[in-house]
C-alpha positions in Angstrom: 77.5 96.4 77.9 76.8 93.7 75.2 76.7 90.1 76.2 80.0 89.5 74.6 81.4 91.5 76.5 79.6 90.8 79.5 80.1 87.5 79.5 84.1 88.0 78.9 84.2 90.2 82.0 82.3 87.8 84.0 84.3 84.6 83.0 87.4 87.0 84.7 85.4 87.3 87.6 84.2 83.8 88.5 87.9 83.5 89.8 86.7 85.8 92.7 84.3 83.6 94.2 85.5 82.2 98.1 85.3 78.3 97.5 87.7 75.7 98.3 88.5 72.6 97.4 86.7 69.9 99.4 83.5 67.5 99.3 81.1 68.1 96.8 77.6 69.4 98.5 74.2 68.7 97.4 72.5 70.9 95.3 70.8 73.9 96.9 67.4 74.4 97.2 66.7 76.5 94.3 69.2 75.6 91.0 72.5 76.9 91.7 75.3 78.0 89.5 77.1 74.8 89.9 77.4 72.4 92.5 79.3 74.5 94.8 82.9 73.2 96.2 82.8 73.9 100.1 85.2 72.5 102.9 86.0 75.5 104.4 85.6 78.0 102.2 88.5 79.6 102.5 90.2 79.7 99.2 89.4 81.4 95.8 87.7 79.1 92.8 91.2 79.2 90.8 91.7 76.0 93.3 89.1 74.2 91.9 90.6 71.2 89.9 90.6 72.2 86.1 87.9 70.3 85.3 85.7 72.0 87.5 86.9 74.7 86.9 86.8 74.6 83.5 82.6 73.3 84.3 82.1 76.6 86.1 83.8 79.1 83.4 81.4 77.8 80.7 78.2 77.9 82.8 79.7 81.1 83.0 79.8 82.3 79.2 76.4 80.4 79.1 74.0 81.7 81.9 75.4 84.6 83.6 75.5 87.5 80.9 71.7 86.4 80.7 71.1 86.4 84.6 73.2 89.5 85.8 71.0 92.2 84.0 67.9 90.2 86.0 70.1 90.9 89.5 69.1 94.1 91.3 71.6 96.8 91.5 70.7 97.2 94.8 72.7 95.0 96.9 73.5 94.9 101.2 75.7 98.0 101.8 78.8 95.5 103.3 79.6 95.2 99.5 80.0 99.0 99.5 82.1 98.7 102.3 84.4 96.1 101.6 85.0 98.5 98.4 83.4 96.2 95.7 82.8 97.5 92.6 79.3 97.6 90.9 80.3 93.7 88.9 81.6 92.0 91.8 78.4 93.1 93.8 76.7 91.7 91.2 78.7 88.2 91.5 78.1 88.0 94.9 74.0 89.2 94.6 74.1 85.6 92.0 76.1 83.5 94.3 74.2 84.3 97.1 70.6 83.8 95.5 71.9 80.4 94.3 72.0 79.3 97.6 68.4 80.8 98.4 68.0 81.0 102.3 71.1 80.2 104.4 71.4 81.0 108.4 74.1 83.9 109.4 76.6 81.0 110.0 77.0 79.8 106.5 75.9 82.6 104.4 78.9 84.1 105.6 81.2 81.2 103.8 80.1 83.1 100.4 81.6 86.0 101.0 85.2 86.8 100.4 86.9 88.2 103.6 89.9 91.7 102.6 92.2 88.6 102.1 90.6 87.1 99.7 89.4 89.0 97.9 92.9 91.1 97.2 94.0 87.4 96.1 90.9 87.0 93.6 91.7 90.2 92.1 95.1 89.3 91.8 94.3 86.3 90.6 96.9 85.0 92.9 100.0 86.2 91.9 100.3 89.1 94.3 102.9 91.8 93.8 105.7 92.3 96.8 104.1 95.2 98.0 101.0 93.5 98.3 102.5 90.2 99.6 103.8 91.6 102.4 101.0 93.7 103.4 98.8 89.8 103.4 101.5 88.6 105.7 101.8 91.0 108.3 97.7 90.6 108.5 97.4 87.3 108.6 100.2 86.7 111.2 97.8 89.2 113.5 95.0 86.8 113.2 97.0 83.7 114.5 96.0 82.7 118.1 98.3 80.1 120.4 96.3 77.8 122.5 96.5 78.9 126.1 99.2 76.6 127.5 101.3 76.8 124.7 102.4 75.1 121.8 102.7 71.4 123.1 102.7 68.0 120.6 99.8 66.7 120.6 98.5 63.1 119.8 99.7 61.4 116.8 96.8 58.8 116.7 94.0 61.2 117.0 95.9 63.5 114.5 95.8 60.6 111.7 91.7 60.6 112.5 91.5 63.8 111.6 93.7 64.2 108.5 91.4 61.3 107.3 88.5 62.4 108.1 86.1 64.6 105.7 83.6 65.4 108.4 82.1 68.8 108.3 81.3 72.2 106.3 78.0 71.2 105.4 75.9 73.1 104.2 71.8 73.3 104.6 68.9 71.6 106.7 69.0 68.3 105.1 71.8 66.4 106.6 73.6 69.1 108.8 76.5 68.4 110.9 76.3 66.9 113.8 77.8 69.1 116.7 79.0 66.8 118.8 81.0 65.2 116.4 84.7 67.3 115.5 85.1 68.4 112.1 87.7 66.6 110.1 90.8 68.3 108.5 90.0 66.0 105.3 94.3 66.8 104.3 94.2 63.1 102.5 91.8 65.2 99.9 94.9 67.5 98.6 97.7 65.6 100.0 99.4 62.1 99.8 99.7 61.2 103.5 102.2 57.9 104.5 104.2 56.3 102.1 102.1 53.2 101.9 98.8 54.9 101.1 97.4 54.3 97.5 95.6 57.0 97.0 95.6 60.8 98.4 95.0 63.8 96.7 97.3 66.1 94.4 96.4 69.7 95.4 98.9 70.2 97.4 102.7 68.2 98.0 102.7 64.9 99.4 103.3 64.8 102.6 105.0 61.3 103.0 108.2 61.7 105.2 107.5 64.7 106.1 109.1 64.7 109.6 112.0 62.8 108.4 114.6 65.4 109.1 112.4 68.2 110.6 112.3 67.1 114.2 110.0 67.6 117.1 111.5 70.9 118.8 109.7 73.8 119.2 110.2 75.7 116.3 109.6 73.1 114.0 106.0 72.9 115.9 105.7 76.4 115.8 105.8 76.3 112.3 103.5 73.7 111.6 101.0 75.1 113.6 101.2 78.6 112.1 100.7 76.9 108.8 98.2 75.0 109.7 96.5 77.5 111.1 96.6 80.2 109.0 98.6 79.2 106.1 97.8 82.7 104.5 100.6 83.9 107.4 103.3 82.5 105.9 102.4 82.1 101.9 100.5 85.1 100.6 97.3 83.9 98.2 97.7 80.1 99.3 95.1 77.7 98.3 95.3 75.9 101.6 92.7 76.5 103.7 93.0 78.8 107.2 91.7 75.9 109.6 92.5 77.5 112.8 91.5 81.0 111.7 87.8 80.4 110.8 87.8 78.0 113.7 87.1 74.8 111.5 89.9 72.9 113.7 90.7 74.2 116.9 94.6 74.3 118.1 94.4 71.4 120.3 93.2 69.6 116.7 96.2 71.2 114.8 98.7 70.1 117.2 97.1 66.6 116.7 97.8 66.7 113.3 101.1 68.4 113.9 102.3 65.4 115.8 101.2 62.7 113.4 103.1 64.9 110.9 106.1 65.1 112.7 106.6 62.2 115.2 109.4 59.8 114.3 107.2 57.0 115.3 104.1 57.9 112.9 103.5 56.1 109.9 103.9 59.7 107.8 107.8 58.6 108.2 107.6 55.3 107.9 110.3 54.4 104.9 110.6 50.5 105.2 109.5 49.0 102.2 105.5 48.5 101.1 103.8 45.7 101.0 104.6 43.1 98.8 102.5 42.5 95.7 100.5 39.5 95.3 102.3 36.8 93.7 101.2 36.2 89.8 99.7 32.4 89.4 99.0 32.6 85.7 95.3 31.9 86.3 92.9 34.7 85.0 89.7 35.4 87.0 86.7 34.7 85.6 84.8 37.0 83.6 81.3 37.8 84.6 78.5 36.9 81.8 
C-alpha cells in the first residue's frame, strides 16, 4: 500500500478510536498520538469537538502512514475475536503503545466494546437493521438499583453534574477512591437557566423538568438514559455512566432528581440577575 493511500485509509479509521469527550489528560509516558480525550471513554472520536478533531486527523495524514508499517502484525488474539480486520488491529496495536504500560483497569478504556465499534464503522449513522439490533443489546445491559427506582437527592445530584472528578488515567495523580466520580454533564450541557457558561455537546438542559414531572415513568426514563444512553439512541455520543459503572444508580437518581424536581434550580424560570448598572466611568488601564 503506498503512503497516500495509507494514510487516506487511516484518516477513515481514526473515527474508530473509543474516546469521549471530557477533561484533557496529561501526556502519557512515552509521546502519544495526541493528548488523548478520556472521561469515560465511552464514545467514538467523531465526538471530539472539531477542532480536536480536526488536530487528530492531521497528526494522522502526518505520522501514522510512517508508524503503522513499524507496528507488528502480530497483535493479542481478542482483536481476532472481536472480528477486527488486519487495519483496525493495527489502530489499536498504535493506540495502545501510545499509552505505554497501563493496569488491566484502564487499558481496557482503549478498546472499543461490539457497540462501539459497529458505531465507528458506521461512522454513526447506523442503518435500521442495525439500530435496532444496538437497542435490544444495550437495554440487556441496563441494571435497576435493588429497591427500585426511587428520586433521589437533588442537592447531591447538582454536585455531581458539576463535578469533573474522575477517569484519570496513570500513576501520577490517580483518583482518589474514596472520593465519587463526578458526572461532569456541565462539560456538554447548559445546566440552570442562570448559569453563564456550560458546554454545547449536547442540548441544554435548562427547564428540563418543566412539564415532565416526577412520576415514575418519567424517572424510568431518565435513569435508562442516563445509564445507558446507547438503550434508547443507537451510536449516541453520551457516555454509558451506569453501564461501565462510572456513576452508580443511587448517583443517577441524584442527578435524576436535580433534573426533574420542581423545586431545583434546572427549572427555575424567574428572571436572571440584573446587570450591573453602567456609571460612565471606564476602569483603568493597566501600564
Amino acid at each position: 500500500m503506498s503512503p497516500a493511500s495509507a494514510a487516506s485509509r487511516l484518516l477513515i479509521m481514526s473515527r474508530a478510536a473509543p474516546c469521549s469527550v471530557g477533561k484533557r489528560l496529561k501526556a502519557p509516558k512515552r509521546p502519544g498520538l495526541m493528548y488523548w480525550y478520556v472521561h469515560c471513554a465511552f464514545a467514538p472520536i467523531s465526538a471530539l469537538p472539531g477542532i480536536h478533531r480536526s488536530l487528530f486527523q492531521q497528526l494522522a495524514r502526518s505520522l501514522l502512514c510512517l508508524v503503522l508499517p513499524l507496528v507488528a502484525v502480530a497483535v493479542p488474539e481478542v482483536g481476532e475475536a472481536r472480528g477486527l480486520n488486519a487495519l483496525e488491529r493495527q489502530m489499536e496495536a498504535v493506540i495502545r503503545d501510545s499509552w505505554g504500560e497501563l493496569p488491566n483497569h484502564e487499558a481496557r478504556r482503549l478498546v472499543q466494546d461490539e457497540t462501539q465499534l459497529e458505531c465507528s464503522r458506521a461512522r454513526n449513522r447506523p442503518g435500521e437493521g442495525l439500530r435496532e439490533q444496538i437497542l435490544a443489546r444495550e437495554r440487556e445491559r441496563i441494571r435497576y438499583p435493588e429497591g427500585g427506582l426511587v428520586m433521589g437527592d437533588p442537592l447531591v445530584g447538582e454536585q455531581l453534574a458539576r463535578s469533573g472528578y474522575g477517569g484519570r488515567v496513570g500513576s501520577r495523580r490517580p483518583d482518589d477512591p474514596a472520593r465519587a466520580n463526578g458526572g461532569n454533564c456541565h462539560a456538554c450541557h447548559l445546566l440552570e437557566p442562570r448559569d453563564d457558561t456550560g458546554g454545547n455537546l449536547g442540548p441544554s438542559l435548562a427547564g428540563y423538568g418543566i412539564g415532565r414531572g416526577t412520576d415514575a415513568a418519567q424517572l424510568r426514563q431518565l435513569y435508562v438514559r442516563i445509564y445507558n444512553p446507547q438503550a434508547l439512541m443507537a451510536c449516541s455520543q453520551m457516555p454509558r455512566f451506569g453501564h461501565h459503572g462510572f456513576l452508580t444508580p443511587e448517583q443517577i437518581l441524584d442527578i435524576a432528581a436535580y433534573l426533574l424536581h420542581p423545586e431545583s434550580p434546572v427549572n427555575r424560570t424567574e428572571p436572571l440577575r440584573e446587570a450591573p448598572v453602567d456609571t460612565g466611568r471606564s476602569l483603568p488601564i493597566a501600564r
